[in-house]
N, CA, C and O atoms as CSV, one atom per row, in Angstrom:
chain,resi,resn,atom,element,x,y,z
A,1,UNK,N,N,142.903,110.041,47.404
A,1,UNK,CA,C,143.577,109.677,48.642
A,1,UNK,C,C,144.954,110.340,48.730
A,1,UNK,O,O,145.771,110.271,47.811
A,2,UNK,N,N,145.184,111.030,49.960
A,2,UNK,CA,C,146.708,111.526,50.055
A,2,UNK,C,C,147.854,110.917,50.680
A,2,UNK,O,O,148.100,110.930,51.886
A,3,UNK,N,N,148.348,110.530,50.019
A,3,UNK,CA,C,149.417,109.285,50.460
A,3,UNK,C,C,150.300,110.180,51.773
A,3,UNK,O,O,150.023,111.323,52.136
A,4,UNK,N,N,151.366,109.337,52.310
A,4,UNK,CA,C,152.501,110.125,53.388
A,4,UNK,C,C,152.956,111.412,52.980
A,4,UNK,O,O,152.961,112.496,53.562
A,5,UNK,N,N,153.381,111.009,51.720
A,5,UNK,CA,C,154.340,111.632,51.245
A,5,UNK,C,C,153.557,113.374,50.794
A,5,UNK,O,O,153.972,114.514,51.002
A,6,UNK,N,N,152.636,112.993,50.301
A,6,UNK,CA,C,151.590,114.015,50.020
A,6,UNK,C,C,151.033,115.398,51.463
A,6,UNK,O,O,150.835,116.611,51.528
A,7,UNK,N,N,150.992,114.117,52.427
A,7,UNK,CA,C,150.758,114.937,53.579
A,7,UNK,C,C,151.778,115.719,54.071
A,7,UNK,O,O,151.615,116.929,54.233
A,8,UNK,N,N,152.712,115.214,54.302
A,8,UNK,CA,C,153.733,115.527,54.921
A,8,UNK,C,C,154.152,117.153,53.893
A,8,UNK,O,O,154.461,118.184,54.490
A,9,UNK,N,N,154.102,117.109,52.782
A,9,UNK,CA,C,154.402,118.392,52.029
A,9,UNK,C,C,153.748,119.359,52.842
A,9,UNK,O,O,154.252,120.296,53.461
A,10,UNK,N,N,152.226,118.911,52.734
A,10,UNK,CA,C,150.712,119.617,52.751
A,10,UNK,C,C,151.443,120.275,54.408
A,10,UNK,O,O,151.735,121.467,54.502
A,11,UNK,N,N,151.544,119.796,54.985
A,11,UNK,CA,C,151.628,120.150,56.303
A,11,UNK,C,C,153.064,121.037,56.411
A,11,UNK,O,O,152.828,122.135,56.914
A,12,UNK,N,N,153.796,120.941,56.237
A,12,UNK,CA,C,155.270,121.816,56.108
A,12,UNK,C,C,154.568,123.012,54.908
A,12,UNK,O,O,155.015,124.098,54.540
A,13,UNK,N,N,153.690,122.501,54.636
A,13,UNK,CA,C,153.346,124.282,53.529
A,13,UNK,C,C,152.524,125.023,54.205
A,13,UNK,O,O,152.644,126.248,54.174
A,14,UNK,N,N,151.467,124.358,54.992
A,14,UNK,CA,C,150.687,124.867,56.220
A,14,UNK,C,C,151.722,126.016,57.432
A,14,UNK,O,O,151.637,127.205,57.742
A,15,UNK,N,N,152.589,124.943,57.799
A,15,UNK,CA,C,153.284,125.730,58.470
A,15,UNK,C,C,154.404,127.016,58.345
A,15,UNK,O,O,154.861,127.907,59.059
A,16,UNK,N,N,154.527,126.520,56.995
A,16,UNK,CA,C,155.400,127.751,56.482
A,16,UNK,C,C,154.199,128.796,56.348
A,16,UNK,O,O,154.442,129.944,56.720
A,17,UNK,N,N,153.251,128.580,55.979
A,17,UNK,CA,C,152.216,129.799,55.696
A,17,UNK,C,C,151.966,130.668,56.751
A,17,UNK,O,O,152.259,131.862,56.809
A,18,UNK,N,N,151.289,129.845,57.747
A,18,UNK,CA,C,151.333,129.870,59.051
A,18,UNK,C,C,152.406,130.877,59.482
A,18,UNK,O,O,152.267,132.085,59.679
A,19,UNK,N,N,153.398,130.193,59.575
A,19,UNK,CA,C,154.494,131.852,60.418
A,19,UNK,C,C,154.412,132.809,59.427
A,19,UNK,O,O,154.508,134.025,59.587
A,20,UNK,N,N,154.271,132.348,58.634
A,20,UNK,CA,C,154.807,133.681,57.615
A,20,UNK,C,C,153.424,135.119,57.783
A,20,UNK,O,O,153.515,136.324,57.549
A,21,UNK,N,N,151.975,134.081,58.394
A,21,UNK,CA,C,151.502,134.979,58.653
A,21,UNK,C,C,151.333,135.585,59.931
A,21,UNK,O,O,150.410,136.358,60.192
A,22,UNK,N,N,152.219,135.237,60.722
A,22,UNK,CA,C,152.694,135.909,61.993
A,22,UNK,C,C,152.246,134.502,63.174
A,22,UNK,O,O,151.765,134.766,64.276
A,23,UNK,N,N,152.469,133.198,62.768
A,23,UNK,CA,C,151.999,132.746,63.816
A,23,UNK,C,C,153.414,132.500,64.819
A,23,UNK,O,O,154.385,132.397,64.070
A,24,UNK,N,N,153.731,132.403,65.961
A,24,UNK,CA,C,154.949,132.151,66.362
A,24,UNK,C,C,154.747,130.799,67.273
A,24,UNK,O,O,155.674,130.044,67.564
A,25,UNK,N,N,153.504,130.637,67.639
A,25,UNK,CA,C,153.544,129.040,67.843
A,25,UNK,C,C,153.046,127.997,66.893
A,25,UNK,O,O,152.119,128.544,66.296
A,26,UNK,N,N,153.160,126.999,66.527
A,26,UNK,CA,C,152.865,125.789,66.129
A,26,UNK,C,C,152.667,124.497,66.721
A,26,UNK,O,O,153.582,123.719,66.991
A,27,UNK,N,N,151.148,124.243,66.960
A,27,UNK,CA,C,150.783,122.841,67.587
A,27,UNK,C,C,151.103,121.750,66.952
A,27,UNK,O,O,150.356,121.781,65.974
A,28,UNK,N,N,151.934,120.505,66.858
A,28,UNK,CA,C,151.373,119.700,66.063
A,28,UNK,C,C,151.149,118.861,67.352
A,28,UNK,O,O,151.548,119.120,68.487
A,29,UNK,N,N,150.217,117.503,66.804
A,29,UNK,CA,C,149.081,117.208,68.422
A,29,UNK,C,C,148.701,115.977,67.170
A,29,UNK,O,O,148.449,116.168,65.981
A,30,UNK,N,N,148.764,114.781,67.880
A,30,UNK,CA,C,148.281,113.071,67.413
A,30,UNK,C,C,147.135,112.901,68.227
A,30,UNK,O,O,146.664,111.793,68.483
A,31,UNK,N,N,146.636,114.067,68.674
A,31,UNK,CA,C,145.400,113.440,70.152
A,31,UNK,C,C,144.151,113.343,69.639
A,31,UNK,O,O,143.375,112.642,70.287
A,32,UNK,N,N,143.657,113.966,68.440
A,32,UNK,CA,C,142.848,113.948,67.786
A,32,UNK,C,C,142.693,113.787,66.595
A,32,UNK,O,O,142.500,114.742,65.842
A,33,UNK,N,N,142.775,111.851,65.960
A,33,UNK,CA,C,143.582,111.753,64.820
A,33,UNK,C,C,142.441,112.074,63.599
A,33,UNK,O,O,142.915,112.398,62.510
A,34,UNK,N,N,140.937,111.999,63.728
A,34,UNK,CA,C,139.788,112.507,62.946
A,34,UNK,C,C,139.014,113.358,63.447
A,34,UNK,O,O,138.556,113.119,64.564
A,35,UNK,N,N,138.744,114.277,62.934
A,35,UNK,CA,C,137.936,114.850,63.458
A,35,UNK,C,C,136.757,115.156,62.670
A,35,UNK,O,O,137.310,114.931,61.593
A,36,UNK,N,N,135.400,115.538,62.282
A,36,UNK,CA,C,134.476,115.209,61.550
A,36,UNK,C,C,134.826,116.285,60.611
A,36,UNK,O,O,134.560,115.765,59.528
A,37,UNK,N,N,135.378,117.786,60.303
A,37,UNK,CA,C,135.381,118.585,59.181
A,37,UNK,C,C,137.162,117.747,58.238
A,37,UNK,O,O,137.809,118.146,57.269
A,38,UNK,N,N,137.250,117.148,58.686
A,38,UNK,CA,C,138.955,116.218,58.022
A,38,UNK,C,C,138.276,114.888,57.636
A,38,UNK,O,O,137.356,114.364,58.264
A,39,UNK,N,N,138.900,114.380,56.436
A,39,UNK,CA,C,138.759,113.091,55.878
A,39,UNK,C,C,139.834,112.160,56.843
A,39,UNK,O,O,140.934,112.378,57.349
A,40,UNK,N,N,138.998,111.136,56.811
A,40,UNK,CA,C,140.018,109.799,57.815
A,40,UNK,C,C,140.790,109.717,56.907
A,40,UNK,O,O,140.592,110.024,55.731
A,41,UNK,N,N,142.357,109.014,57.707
A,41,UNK,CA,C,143.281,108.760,57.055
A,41,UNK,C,C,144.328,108.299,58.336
A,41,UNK,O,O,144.190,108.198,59.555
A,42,UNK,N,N,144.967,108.173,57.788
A,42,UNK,CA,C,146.116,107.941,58.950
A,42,UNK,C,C,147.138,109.166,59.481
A,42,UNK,O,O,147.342,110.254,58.942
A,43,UNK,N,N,147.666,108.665,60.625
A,43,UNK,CA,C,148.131,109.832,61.305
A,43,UNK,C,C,149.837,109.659,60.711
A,43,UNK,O,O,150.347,108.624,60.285
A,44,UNK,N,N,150.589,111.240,60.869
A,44,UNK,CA,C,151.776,111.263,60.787
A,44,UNK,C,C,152.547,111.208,62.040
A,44,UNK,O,O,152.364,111.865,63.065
A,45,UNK,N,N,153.576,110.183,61.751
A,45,UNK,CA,C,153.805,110.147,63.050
A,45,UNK,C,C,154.808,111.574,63.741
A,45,UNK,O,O,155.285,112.454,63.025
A,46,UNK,N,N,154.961,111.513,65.273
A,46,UNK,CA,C,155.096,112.813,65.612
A,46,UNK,C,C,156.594,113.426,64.938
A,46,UNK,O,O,156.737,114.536,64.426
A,47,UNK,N,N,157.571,112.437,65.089
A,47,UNK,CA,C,158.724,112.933,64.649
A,47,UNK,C,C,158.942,113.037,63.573
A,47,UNK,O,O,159.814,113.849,63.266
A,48,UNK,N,N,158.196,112.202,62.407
A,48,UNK,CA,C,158.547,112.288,61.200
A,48,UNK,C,C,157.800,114.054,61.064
A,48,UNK,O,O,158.544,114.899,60.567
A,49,UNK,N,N,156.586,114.439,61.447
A,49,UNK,CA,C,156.139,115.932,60.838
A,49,UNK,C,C,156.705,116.983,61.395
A,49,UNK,O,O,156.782,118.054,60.793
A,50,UNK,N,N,157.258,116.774,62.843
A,50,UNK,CA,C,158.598,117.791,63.953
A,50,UNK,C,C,159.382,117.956,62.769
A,50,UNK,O,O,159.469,119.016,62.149
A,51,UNK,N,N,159.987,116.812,62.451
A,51,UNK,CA,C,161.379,116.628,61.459
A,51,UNK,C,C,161.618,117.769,59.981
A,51,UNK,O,O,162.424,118.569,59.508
A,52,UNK,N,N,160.015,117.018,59.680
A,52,UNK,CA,C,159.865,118.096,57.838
A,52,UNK,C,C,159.228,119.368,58.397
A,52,UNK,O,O,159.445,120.413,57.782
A,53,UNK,N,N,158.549,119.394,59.374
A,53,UNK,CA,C,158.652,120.959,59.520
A,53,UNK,C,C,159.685,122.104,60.316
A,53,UNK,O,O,159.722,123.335,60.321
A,54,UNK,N,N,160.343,121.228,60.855
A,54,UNK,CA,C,161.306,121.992,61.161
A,54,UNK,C,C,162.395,122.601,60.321
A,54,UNK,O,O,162.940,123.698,60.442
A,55,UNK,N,N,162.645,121.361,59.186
A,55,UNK,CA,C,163.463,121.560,57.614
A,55,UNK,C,C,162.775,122.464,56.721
A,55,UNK,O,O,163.346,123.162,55.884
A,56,UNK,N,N,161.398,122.424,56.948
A,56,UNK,CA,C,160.862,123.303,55.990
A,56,UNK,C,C,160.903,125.115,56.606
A,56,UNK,O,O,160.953,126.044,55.801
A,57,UNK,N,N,160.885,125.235,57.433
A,57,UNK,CA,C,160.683,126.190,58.144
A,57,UNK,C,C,162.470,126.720,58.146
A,57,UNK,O,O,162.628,127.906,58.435
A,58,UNK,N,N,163.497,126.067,57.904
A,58,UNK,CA,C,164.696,126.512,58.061
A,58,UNK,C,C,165.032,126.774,56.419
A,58,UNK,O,O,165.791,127.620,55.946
A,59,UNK,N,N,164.332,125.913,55.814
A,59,UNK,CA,C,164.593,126.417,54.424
A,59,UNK,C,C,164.146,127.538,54.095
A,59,UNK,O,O,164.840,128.242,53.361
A,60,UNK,N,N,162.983,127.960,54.510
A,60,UNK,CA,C,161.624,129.038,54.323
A,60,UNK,C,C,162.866,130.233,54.782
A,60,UNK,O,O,162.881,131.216,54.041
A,61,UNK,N,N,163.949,130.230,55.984
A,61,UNK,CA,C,164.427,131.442,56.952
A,61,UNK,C,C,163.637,131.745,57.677
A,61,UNK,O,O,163.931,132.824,58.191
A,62,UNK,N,N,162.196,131.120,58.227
A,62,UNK,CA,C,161.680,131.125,59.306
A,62,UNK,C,C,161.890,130.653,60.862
A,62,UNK,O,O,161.420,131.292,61.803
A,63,UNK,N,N,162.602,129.538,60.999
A,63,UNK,CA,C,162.849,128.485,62.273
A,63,UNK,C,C,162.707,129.449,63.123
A,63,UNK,O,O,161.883,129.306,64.026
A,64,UNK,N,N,163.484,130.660,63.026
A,64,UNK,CA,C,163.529,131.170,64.734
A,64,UNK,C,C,162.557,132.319,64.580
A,64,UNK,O,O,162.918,133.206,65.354
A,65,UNK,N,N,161.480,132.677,63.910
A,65,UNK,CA,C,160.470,132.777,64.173
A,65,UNK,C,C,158.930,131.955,65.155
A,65,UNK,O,O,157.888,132.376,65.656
A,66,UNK,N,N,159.407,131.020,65.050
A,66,UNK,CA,C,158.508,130.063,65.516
A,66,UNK,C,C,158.971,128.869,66.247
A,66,UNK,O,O,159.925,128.201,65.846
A,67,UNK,N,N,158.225,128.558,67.450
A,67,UNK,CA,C,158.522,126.990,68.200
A,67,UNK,C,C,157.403,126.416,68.121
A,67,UNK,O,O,156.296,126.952,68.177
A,68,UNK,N,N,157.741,124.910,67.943
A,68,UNK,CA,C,157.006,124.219,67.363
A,68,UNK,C,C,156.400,123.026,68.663
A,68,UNK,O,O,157.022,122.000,68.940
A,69,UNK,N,N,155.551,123.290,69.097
A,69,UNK,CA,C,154.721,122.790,70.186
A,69,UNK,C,C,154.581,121.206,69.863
A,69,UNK,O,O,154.334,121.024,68.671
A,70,UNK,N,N,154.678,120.002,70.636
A,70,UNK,CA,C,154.553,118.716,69.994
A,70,UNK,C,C,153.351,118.448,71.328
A,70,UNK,O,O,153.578,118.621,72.525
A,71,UNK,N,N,152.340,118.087,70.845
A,71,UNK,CA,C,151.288,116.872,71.844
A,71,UNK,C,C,151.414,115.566,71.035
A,71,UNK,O,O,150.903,115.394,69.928
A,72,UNK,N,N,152.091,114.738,71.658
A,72,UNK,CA,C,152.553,113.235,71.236
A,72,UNK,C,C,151.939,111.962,72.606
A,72,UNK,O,O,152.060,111.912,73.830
A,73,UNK,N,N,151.493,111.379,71.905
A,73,UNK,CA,C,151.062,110.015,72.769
A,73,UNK,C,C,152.300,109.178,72.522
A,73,UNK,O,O,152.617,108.161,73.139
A,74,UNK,N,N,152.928,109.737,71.563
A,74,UNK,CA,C,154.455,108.440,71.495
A,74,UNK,C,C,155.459,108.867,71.929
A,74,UNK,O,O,156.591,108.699,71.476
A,75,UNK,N,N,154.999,109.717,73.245
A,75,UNK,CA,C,156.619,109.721,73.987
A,75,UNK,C,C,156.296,109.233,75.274
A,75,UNK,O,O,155.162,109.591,75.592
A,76,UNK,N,N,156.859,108.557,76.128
A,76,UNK,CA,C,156.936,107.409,77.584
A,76,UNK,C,C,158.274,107.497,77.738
A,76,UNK,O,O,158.619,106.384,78.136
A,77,UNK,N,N,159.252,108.217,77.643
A,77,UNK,CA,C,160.658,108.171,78.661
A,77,UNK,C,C,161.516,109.168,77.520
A,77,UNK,O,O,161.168,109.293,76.346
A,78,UNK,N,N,162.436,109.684,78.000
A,78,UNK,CA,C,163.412,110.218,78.472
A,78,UNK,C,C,164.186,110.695,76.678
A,78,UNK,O,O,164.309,111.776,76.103
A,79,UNK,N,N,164.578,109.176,76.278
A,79,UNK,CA,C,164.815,109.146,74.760
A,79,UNK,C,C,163.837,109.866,73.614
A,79,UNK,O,O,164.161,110.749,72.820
A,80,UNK,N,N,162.614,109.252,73.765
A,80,UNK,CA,C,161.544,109.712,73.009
A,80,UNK,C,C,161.405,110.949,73.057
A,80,UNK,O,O,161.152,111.445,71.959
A,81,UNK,N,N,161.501,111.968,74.283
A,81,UNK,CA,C,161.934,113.020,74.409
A,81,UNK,C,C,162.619,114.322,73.850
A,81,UNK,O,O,162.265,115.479,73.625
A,82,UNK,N,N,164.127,113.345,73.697
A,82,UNK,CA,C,165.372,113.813,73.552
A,82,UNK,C,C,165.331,113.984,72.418
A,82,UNK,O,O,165.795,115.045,72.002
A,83,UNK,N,N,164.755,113.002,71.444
A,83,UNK,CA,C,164.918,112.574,70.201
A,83,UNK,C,C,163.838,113.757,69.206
A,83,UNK,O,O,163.942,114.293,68.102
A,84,UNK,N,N,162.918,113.761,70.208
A,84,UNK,CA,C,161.919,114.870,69.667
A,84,UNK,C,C,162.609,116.252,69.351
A,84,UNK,O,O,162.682,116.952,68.341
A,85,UNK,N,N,163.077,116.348,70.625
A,85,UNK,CA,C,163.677,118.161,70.771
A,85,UNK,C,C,165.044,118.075,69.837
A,85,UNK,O,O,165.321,119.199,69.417
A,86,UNK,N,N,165.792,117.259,69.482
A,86,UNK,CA,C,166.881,116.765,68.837
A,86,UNK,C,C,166.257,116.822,67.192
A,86,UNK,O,O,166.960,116.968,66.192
A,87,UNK,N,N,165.121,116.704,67.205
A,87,UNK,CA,C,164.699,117.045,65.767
A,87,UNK,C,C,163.679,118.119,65.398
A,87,UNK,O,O,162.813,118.116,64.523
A,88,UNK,N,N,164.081,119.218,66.482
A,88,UNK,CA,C,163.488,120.178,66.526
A,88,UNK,C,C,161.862,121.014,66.988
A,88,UNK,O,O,161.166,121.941,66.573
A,89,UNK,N,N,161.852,120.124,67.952
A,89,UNK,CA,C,160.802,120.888,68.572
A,89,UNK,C,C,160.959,121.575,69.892
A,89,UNK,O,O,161.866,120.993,70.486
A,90,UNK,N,N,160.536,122.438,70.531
A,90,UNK,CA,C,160.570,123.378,71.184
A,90,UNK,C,C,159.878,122.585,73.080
A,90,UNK,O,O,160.511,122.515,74.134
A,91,UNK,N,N,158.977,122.309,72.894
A,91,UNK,CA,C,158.462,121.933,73.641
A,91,UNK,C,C,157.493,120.646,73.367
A,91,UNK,O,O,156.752,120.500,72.394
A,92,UNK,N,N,157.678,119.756,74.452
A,92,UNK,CA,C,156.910,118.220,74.124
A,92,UNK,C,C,155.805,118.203,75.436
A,92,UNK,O,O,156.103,118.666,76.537
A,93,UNK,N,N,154.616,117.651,75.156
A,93,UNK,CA,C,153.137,117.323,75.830
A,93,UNK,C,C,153.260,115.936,75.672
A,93,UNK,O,O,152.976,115.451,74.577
A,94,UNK,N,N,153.645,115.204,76.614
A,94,UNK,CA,C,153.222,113.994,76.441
A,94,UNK,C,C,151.939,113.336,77.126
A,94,UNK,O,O,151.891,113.032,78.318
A,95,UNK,N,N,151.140,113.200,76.416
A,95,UNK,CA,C,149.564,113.508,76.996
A,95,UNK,C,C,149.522,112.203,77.278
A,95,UNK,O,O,149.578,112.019,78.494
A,96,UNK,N,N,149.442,111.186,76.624
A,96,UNK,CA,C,149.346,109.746,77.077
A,96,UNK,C,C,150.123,109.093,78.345
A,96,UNK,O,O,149.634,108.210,79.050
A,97,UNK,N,N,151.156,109.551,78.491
A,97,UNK,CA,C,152.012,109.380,79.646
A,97,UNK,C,C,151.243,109.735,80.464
A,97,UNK,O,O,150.570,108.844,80.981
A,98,UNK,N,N,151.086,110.742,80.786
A,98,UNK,CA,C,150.387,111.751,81.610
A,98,UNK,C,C,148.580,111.021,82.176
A,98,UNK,O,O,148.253,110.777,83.338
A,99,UNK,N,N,147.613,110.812,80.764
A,99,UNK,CA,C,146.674,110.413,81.002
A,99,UNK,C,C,146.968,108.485,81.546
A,99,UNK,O,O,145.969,107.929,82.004
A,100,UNK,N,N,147.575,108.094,81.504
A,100,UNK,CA,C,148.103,106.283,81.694
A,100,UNK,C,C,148.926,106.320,83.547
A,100,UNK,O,O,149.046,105.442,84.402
A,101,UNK,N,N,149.262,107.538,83.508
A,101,UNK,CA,C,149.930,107.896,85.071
A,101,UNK,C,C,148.604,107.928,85.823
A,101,UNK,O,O,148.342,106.836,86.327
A,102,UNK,N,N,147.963,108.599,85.975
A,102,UNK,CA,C,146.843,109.570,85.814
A,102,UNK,C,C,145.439,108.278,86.419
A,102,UNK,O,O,144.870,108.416,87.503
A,103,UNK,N,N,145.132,107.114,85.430
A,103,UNK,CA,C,144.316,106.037,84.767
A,103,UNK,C,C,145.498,105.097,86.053
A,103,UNK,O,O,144.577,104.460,86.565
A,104,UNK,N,N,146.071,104.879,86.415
A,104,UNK,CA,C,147.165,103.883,87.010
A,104,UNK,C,C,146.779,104.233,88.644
A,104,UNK,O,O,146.328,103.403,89.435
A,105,UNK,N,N,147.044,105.546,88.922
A,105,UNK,CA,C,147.227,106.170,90.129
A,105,UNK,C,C,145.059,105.470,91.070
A,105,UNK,O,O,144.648,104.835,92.042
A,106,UNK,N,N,144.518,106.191,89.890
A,106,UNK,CA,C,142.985,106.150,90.566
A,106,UNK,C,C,142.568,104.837,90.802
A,106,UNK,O,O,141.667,104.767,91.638
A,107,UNK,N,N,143.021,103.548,90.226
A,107,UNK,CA,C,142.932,101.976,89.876
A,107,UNK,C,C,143.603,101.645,90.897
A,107,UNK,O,O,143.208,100.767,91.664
A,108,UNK,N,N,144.973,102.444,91.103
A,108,UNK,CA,C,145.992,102.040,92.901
A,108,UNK,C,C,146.938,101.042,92.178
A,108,UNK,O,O,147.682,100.388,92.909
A,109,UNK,N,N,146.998,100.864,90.987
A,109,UNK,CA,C,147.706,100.319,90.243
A,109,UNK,C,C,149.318,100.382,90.696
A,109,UNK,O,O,150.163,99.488,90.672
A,110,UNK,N,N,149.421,101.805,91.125
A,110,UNK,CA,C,151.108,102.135,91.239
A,110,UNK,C,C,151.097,102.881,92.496
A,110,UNK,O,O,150.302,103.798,92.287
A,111,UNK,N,N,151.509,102.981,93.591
A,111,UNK,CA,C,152.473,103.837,94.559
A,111,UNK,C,C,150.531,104.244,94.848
A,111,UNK,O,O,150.015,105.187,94.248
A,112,UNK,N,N,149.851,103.495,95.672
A,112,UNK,CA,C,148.458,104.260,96.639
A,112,UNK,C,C,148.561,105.205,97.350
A,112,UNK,O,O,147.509,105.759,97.671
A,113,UNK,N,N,149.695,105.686,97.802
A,113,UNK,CA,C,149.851,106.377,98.923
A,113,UNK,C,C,149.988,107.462,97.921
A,113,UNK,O,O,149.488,108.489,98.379
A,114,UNK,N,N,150.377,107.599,96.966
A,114,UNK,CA,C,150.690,108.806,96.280
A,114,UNK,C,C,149.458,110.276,95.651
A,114,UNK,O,O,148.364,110.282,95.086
A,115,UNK,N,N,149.950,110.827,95.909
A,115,UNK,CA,C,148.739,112.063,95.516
A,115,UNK,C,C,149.190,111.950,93.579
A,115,UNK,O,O,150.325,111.755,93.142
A,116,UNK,N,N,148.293,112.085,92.991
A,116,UNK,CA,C,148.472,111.913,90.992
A,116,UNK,C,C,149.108,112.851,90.588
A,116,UNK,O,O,149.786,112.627,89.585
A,117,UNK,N,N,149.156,114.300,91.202
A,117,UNK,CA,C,150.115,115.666,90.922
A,117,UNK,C,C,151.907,115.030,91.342
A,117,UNK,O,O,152.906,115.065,90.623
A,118,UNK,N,N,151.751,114.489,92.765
A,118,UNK,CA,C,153.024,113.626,92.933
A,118,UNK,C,C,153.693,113.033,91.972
A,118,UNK,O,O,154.833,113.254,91.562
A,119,UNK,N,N,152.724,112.085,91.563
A,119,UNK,CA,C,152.994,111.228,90.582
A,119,UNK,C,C,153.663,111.356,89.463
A,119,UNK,O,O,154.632,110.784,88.965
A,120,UNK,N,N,152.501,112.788,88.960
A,120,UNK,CA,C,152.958,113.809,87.480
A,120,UNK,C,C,154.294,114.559,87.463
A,120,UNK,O,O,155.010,114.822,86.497
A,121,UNK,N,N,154.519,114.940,89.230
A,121,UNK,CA,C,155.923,115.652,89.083
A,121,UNK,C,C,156.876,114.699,89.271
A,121,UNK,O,O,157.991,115.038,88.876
A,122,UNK,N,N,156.782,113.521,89.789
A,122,UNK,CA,C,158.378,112.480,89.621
A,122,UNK,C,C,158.484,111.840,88.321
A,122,UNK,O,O,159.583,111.684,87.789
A,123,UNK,N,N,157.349,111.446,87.759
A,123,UNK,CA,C,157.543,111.540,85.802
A,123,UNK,C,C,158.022,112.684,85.517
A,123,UNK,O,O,158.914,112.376,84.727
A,124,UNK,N,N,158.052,114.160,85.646
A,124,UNK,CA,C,158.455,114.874,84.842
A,124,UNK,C,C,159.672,115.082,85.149
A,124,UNK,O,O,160.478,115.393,84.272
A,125,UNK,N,N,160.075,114.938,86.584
A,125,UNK,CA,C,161.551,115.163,86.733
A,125,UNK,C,C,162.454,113.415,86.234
A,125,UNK,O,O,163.685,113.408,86.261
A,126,UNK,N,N,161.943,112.540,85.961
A,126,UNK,CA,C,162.197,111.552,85.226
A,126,UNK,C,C,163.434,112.237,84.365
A,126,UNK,O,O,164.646,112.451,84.353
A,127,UNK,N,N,162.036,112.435,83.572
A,127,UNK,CA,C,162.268,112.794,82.327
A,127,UNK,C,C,163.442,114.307,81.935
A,127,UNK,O,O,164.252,114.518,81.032
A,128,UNK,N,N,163.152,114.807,82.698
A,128,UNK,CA,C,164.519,115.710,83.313
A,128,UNK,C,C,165.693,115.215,83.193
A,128,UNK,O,O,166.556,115.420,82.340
A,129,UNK,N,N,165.670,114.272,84.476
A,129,UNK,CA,C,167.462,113.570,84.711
A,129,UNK,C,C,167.358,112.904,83.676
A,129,UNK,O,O,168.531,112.874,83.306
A,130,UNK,N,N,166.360,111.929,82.392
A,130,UNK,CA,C,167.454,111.545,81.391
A,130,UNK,C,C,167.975,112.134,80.592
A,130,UNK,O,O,168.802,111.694,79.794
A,131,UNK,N,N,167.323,113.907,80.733
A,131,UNK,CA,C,167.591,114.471,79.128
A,131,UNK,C,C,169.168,114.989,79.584
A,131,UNK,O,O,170.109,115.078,78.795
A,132,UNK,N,N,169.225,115.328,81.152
A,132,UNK,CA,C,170.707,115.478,81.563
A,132,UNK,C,C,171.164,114.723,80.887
A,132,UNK,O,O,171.597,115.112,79.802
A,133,UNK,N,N,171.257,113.314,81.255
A,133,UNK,CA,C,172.694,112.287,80.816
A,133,UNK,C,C,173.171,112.167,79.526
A,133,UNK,O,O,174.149,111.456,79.293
């Protein structure tokens, strides 16, 4: 069994390998936490593996070789965000937001009158004006 601590190496050595063999993007993505060729286990959460691979990758003299792509279901506002790119990632997917906007809109749950692209662009500019403040 590979404990946190175990993974978290495993994965910052992945990624150092990774650029080093010319990759210049890096997915990391919680959207698919098993998949059948991977042993179950638990997931890392998004900021803690942003965090060590971004450290690992600055130790390596790689960082600005590579941006580090985040698909996170654990970001919903503005902070979660901030906090991501603040610990080094490049760009954030917040897919759950997105799919729960999305799941809300077709139910009439929120704003009926609204078209779901509407919807998707006043969440994203949300999320805009908080990263301003």
């Amino acid at each position: 069994d590979e404990t946190l601590e175990i993974a978290i190496i495993r994965l910052c050595f992945e990624a150092v390998a990774a650029v080093q063999q010319g990759a210049v993007m890096l997915v990391l993505s919680d959207r698919i936490l098993n998949q059948d060729d991977q042993p179950e286990g638990l997931p890392v959460h998004a900021l803690l593996a942003t965090g060590a691979i971004h450290h690992a990758l600055i130790e390596a003299g790689l960082r600005s070789e590579a941006n580090l792509l985040v698909e996170t279901g654990t970001v919903l506002d503005a902070h979660d965000l901030a906090v991501l790119i603040g610990y080094g990632a490049t760009a954030v997917y917040p897919y759950l937001a997105y799919y729960s906007l999305r799941d809300m809109a077709a139910r009439k749950d929120i704003d009926p009158g609204a078209a779901t692209d509407a919807l998707l662009y006043q969440y994203r500019k949300a999320l805009e004006k908080g990263l301003y403040k």
